[in-house]
C-alpha positions as CSV (number, residue, x, y, z in Angstrom):
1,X,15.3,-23.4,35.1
2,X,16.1,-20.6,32.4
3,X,17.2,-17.6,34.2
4,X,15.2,-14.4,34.6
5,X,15.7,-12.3,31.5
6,X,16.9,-8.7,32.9
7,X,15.9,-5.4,30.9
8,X,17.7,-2.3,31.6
9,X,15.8,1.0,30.7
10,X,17.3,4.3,31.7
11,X,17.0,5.8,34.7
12,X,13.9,8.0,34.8
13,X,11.8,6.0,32.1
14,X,8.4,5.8,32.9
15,X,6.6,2.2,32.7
16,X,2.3,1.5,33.0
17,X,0.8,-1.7,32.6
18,X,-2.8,-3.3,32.5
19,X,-6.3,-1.8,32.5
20,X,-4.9,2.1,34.1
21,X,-2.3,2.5,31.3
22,X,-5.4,1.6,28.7
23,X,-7.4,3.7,29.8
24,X,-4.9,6.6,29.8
25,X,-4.0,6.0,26.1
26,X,-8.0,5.9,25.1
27,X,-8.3,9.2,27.1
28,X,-5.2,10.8,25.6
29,X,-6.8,10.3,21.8
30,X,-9.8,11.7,23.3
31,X,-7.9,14.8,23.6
32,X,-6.9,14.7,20.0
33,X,-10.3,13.9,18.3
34,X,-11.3,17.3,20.9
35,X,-9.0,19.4,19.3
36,X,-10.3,19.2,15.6
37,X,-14.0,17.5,16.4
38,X,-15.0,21.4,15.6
39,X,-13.1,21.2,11.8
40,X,-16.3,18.5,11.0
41,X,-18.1,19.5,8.1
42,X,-19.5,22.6,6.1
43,X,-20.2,24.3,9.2
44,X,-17.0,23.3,10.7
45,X,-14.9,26.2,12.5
46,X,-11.2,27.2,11.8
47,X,-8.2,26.4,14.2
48,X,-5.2,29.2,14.5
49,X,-2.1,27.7,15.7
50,X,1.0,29.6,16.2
51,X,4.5,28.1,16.5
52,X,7.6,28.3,18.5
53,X,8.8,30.7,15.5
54,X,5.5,32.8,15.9
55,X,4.2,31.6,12.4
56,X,0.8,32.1,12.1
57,X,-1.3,29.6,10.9
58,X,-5.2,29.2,10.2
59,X,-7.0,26.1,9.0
60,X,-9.7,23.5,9.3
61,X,-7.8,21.1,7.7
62,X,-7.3,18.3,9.7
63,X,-4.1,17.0,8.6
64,X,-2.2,20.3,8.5
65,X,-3.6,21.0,12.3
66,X,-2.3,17.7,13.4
67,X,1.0,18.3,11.9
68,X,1.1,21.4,13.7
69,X,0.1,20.4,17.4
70,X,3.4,19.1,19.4
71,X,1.9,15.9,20.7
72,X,4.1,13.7,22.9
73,X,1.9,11.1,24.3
74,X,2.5,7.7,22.6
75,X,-1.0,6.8,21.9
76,X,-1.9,9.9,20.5
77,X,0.5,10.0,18.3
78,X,-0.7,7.0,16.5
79,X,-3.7,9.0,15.9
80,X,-1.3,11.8,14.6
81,X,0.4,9.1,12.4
82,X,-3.4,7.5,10.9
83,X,-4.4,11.0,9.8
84,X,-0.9,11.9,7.8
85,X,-1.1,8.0,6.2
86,X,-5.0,9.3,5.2
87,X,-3.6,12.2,3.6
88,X,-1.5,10.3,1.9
89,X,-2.9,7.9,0.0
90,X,-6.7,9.6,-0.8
91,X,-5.7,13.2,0.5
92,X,-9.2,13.1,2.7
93,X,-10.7,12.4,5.4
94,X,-8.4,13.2,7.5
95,X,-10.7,14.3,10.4
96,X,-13.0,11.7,10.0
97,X,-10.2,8.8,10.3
98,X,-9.8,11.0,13.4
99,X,-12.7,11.2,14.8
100,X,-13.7,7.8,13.7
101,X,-11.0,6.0,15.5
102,X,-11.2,8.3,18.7
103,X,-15.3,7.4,19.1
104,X,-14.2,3.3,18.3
105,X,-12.3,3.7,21.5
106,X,-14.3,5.9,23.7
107,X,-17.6,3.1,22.9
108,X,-15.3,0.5,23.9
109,X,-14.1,1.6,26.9
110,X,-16.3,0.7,29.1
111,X,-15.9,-3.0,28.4
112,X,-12.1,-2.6,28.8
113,X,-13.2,-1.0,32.3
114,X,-15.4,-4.2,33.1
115,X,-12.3,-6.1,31.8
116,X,-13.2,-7.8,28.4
117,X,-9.8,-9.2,27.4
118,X,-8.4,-6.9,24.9
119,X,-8.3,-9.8,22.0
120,X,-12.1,-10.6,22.2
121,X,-12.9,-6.8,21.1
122,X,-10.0,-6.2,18.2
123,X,-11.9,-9.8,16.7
124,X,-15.1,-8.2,17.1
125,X,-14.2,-4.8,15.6
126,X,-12.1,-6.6,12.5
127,X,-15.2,-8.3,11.6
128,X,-17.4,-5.6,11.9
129,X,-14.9,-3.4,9.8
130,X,-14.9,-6.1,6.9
131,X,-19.0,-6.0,7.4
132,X,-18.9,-2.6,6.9
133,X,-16.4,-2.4,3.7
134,X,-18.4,-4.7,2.3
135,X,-21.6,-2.8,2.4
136,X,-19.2,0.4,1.3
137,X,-18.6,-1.3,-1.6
138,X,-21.9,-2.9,-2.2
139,X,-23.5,0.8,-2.6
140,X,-20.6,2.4,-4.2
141,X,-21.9,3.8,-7.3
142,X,-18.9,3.1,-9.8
143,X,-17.8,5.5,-12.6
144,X,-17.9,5.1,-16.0
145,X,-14.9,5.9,-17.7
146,X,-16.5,5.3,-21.3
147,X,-18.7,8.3,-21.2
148,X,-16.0,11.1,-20.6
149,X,-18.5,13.8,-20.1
150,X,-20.5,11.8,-17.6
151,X,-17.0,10.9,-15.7
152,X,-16.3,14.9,-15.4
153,X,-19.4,16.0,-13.7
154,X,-19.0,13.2,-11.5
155,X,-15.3,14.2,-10.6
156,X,-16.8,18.1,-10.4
157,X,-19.4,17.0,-7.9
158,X,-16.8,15.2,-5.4
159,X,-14.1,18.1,-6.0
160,X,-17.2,20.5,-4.8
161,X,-17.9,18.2,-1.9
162,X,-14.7,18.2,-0.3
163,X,-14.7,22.4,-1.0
164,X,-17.9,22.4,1.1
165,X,-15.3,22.9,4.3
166,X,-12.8,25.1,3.1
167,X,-12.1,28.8,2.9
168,X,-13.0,28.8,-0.7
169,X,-16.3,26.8,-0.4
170,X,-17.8,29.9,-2.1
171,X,-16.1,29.7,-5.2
172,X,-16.2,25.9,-5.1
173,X,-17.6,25.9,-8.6
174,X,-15.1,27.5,-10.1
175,X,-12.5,25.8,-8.0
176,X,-13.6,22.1,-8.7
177,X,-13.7,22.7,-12.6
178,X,-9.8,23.8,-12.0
179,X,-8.7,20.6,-9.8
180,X,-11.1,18.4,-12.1
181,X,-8.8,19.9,-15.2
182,X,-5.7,19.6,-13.4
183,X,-6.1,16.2,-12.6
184,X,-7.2,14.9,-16.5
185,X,-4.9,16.9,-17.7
186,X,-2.1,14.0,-16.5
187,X,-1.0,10.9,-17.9
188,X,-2.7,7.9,-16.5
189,X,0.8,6.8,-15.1
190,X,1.9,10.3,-13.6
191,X,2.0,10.7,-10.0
192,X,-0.3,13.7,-8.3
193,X,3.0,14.9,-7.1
194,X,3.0,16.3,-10.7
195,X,0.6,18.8,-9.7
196,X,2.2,22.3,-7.9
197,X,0.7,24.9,-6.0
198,X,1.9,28.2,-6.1
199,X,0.7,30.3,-4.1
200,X,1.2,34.7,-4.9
201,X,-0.7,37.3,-2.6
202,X,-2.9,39.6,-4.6
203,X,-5.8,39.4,-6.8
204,X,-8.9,37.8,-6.2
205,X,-10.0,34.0,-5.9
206,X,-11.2,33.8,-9.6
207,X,-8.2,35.2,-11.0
208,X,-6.4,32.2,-10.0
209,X,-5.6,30.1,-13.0
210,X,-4.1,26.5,-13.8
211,X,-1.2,26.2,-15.9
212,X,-0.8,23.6,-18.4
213,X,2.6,22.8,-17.8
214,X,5.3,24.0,-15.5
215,X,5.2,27.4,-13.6
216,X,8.0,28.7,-10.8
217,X,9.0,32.2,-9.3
218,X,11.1,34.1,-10.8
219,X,15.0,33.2,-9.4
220,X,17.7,35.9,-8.6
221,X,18.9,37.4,-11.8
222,X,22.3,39.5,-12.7
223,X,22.4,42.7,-15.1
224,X,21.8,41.1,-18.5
225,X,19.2,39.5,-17.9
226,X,16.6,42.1,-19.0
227,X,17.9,42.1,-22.3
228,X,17.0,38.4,-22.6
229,X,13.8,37.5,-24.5
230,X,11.0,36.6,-22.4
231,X,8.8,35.0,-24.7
232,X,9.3,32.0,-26.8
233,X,7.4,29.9,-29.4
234,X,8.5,25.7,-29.4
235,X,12.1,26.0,-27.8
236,X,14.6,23.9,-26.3
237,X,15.3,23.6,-23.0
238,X,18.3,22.6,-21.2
239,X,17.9,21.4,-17.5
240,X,21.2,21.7,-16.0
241,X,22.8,21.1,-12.7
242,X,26.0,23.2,-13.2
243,X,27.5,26.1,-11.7
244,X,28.1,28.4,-14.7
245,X,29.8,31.2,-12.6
246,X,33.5,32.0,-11.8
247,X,33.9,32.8,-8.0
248,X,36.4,32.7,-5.3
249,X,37.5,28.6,-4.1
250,X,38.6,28.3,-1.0
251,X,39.7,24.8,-1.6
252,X,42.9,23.3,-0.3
253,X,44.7,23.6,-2.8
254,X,48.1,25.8,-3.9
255,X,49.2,26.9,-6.8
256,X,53.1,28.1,-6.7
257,X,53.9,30.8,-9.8
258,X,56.9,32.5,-10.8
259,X,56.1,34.9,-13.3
260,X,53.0,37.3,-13.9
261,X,52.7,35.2,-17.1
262,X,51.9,32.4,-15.4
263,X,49.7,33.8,-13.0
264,X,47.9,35.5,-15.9
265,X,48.1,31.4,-17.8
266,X,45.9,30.3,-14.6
267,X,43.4,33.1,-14.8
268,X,42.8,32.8,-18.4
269,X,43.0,29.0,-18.0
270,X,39.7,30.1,-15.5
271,X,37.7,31.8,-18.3
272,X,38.3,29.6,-21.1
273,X,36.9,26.7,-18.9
274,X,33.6,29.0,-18.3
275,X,33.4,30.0,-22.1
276,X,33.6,26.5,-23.6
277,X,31.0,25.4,-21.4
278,X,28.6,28.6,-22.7
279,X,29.9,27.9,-26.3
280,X,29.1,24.3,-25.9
281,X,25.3,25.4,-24.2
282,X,24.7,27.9,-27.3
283,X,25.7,25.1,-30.1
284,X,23.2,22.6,-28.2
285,X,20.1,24.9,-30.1
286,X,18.8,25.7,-26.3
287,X,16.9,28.6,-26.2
288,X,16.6,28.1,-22.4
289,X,18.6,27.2,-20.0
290,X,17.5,26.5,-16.7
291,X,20.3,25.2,-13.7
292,X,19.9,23.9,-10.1
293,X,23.1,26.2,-9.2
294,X,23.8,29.4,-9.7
295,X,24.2,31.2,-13.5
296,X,26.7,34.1,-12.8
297,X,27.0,37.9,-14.6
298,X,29.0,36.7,-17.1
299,X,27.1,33.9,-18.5
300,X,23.9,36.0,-18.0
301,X,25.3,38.7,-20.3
302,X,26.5,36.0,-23.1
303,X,23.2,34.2,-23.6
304,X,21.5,37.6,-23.2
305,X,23.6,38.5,-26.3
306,X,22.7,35.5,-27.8
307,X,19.0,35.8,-27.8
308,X,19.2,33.1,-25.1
309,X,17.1,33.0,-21.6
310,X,18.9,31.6,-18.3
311,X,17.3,31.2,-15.0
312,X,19.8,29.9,-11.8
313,X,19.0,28.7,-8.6
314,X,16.0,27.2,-9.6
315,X,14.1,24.7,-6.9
316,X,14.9,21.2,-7.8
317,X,11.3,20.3,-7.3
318,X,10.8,22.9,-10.5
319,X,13.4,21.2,-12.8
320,X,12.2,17.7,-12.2
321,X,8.6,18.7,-12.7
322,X,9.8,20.8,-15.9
323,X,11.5,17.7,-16.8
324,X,8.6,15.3,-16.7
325,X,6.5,17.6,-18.5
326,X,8.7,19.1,-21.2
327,X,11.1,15.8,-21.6
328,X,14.6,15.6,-21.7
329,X,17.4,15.3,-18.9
330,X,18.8,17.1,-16.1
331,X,22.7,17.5,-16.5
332,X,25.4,17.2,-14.4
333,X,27.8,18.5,-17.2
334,X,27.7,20.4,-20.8
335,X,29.6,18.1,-22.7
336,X,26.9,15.8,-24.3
337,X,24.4,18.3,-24.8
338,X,22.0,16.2,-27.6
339,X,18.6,16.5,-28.8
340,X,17.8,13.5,-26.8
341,X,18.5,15.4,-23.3
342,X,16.9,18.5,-24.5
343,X,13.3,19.6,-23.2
344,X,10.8,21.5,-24.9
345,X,7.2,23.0,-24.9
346,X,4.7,24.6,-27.4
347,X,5.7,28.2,-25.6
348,X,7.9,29.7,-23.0
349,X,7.3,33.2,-21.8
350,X,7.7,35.5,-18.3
351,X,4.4,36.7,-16.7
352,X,3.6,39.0,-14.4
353,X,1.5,37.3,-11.7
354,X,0.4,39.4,-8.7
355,X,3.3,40.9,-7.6
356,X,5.3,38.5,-8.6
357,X,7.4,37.7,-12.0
358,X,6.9,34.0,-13.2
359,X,7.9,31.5,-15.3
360,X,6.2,29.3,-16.6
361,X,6.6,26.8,-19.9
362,X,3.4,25.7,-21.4
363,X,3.2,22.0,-22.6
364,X,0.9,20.6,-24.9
365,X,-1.8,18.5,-23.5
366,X,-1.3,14.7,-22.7
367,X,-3.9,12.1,-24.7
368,X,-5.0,10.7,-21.7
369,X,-32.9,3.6,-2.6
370,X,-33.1,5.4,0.7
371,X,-29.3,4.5,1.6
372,X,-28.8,7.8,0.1
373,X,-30.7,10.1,3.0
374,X,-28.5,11.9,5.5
375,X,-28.5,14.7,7.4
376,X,-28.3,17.8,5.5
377,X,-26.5,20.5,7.5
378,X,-27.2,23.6,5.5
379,X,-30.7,23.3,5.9
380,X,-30.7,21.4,9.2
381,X,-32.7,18.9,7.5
382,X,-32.7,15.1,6.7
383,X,-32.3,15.2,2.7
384,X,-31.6,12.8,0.0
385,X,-27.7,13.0,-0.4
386,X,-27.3,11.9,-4.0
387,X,-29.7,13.8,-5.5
388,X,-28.1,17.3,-3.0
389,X,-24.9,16.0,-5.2
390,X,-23.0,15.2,-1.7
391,X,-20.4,12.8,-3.2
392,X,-17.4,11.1,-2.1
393,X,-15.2,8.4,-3.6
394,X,-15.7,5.2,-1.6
395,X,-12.0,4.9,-1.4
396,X,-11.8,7.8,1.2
397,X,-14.9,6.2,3.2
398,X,-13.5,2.8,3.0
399,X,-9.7,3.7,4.0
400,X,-11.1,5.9,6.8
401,X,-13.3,2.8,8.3
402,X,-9.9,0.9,8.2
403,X,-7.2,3.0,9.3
404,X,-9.8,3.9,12.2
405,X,-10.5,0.1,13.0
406,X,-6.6,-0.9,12.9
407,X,-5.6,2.2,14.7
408,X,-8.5,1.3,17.8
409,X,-7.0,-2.0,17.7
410,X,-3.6,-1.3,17.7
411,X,-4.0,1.2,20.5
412,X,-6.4,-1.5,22.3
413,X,-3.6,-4.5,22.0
414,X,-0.9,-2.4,24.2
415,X,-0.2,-3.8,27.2
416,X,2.3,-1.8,28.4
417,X,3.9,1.9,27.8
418,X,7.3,2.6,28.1
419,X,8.5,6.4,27.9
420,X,12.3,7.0,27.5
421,X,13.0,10.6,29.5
422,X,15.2,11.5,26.7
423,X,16.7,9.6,23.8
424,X,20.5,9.8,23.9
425,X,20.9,10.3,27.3
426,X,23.8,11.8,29.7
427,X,25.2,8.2,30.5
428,X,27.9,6.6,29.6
429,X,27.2,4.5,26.1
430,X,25.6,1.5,26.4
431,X,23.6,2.9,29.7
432,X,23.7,0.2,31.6
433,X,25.7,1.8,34.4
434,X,22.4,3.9,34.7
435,X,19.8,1.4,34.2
436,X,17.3,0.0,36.9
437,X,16.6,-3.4,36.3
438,X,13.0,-5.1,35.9
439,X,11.9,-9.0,35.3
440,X,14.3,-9.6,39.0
441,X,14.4,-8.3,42.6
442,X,17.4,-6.0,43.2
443,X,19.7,-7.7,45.7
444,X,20.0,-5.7,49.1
């Protein structure tokens, strides 16, 4: 006879097993689908959620309020986990994959309580799922990329759609234009990533604007730098990721000297490194420069003299996106600066935005039956949902009714919950001094 297999847990871990431990995991995402059931919809409410940190934040969005809420519970967390994979991949329906998965296990329930094995329902659910796809699918309208005009209204109709809930559902016209331009404004192969908020207090909604290219606040500047241009028309741009500053090392490292002379040899040794690498930035024919670390006084003052304009400090995020819109390279030094790792853009210029100074580098332009009634909520009425414009792409409907099926499922096929106290515990390593034993009968 094979021995008894023994697994050690650490002391304090909390084990449930069968039809209770179930039940407590479909209960727990009950809890969750509570919190942001009231997000649902046009008419759906806002949620203000403040942090350990006392940040403030207010939202109907259901992924950003399940990122917020500190949930602990195992189950619910897959729940937590379905809704950040929906934003994702489609960027909505977030509380719908919610919701949708929550009511899947609160309608099965009951036949977990009369004990249906678990198996027998995840079949049934899978083949309803692939039921339902199919009939998603089967009524999807699809979109005609030919007729570009007819393709754009369509986009503007399901950017308004998912506006319908937000804080800026009353300018969702003017809003959906913007995303809809935004989006066709990319290169078939170019990530959404590509597109940046920024967001600057002041103003009203419609003075918001979308920038054709690459826009990012103002870095930290040293005197010179108002005597830079701020405006240029077609210019180079150098994307750098080189400290061009001279500062204090505290490396460990010593220099022994015995003369003034030679301690004067090591400080002009200093500058001449910092001026070849300006000289060698100025002969490039960069009109901008633009570095990940920081660009000190001195450099600042010898482009500004140049005609030259330098930023420092600036977010990595912002170079790589200035990079994939303006070409070019970033840089780790100056000495191959070529026409092949240089950027450039139809204009570069400093704005005033709100309160804020920005800057931003404009690019040219890329080549680039009754099924339909539903419930209307504005006019508490049952209306025809195609000709009210309520669109969605099927892709968010159809990754919704699957990440909600395969979450129920998942959550349905656990037959047992384990919860460590604390990872990385207080016992020796290994923990096995501290660990109770289950699978065999401690000896007495």
């Amino acid at each position: 006879l094979q021995p008894t297999p023994v697994i050690l847990l650490k002391e304090g871990t909390d084990t449930s097993q069968g039809i209770p431990q179930l039940i407590s995991n479909i209960n727990a995402c009950q809890v969750i689908s509570e919190a942001v059931r009231t997000t649902l919809g046009p008419r759906g409410m806002d949620k203000l959620m403040v942090d350990g940190r006392g940040k403030a934040t207010i939202s109907n969005d259901g992924a950003t309020i399940l990122k917020l809420l500190d949930v602990v519970h195992p189950a619910a967390k897959t729940l937590v986990d379905i809704a950040r994979s929906q934003d994702a991949e489609v960027g909505d329906g977030t509380t719908s994959v919610t919701l949708l998965a929550a009511e899947f296990l609160k309608q099965l329930k009951p036949y977990v309580e009369e004990g249906l094995h678990p198996q027998t329902i995840i079949r049934a659910f899978r083949t309803a799922t692939n039921l339902a796809v199919a009939k998603l699918k089967e009524i999807a309208v699809p979109v005609k990329k030919d007729d570009k005009q007819e393709q754009r209204q369509l986009l503007e109709k399901c950017a308004a759609t998912a506006l319908n809930s937000k804080l800026i559902a009353g300018e969702k016209g003017f809003f959906s234009k913007m995303v809809v331009d935004a989006v066709m404004s990319l290169d078939e192969l170019l990530s959404l990533k590509m597109i940046g908020i920024k967001k600057v207090q002041g103003g009203a909604l419609e003075e918001s604007q979308l920038v054709t290219g690459v826009a990012f606040k103002k870095t930290f500047s040293y005197a010179g730098f108002e005597m830079q241009p701020k405006r240029y028309e077609n210019p180079r741009i150098a994307l750098l990721n080189v400290e061009l500053e001279l500062k204090a090392e505290k490396d460990n490292a010593e220099v022994r000297v015995k003369s003034v002379e030679d301690y004067q040899a090591i400080v002009d040794a200093e500058w001449n490194i910092l001026y070849d690498k300006l000289e060698k930035i100025y002969k490039s024919g960069a009109k901008v420069v633009l570095s990940k670390l920081p660009i000190g006084d001195v450099a600042t003052q010898y482009f500004a003299d140049r005609d030259l304009f330098c930023a420092g400090r600036v977010q990595e995020e912002d170079l790589k996106r200035t990079m994939m819109a303006c070409g070019g390279s970033i840089q780790t030094s100056v000495g191959a600066l070529t026409d092949d790792v240089l950027g450039q853009c139809e204009l570069f210029e400093e704005v005033q935005v709100g309160g804020e100074r920005y800057i931003m580098s404009m690019v040219v332009p890329s080549s680039q039956g009754g099924i339909w009634y539903g419930v209307d909520i504005n006019s508490e009425d049952i209306a025809d949902n195609f000709v009210a414009c309520v669109w969605e792409p099927s892709v968010v409907k159809i990754n919704a009714l699957t990440a909600a099926s395969e979450a129920a499922c998942l959550i349905l096929s656990v037959d047992e919950t384990i919860k460590n106290p604390r990872s990385g515990g207080d016992g020796p390593p290994g923990g096995a001094g501290r660990g109770r034993g289950r699978g065999r009968p401690h000896a007495h």
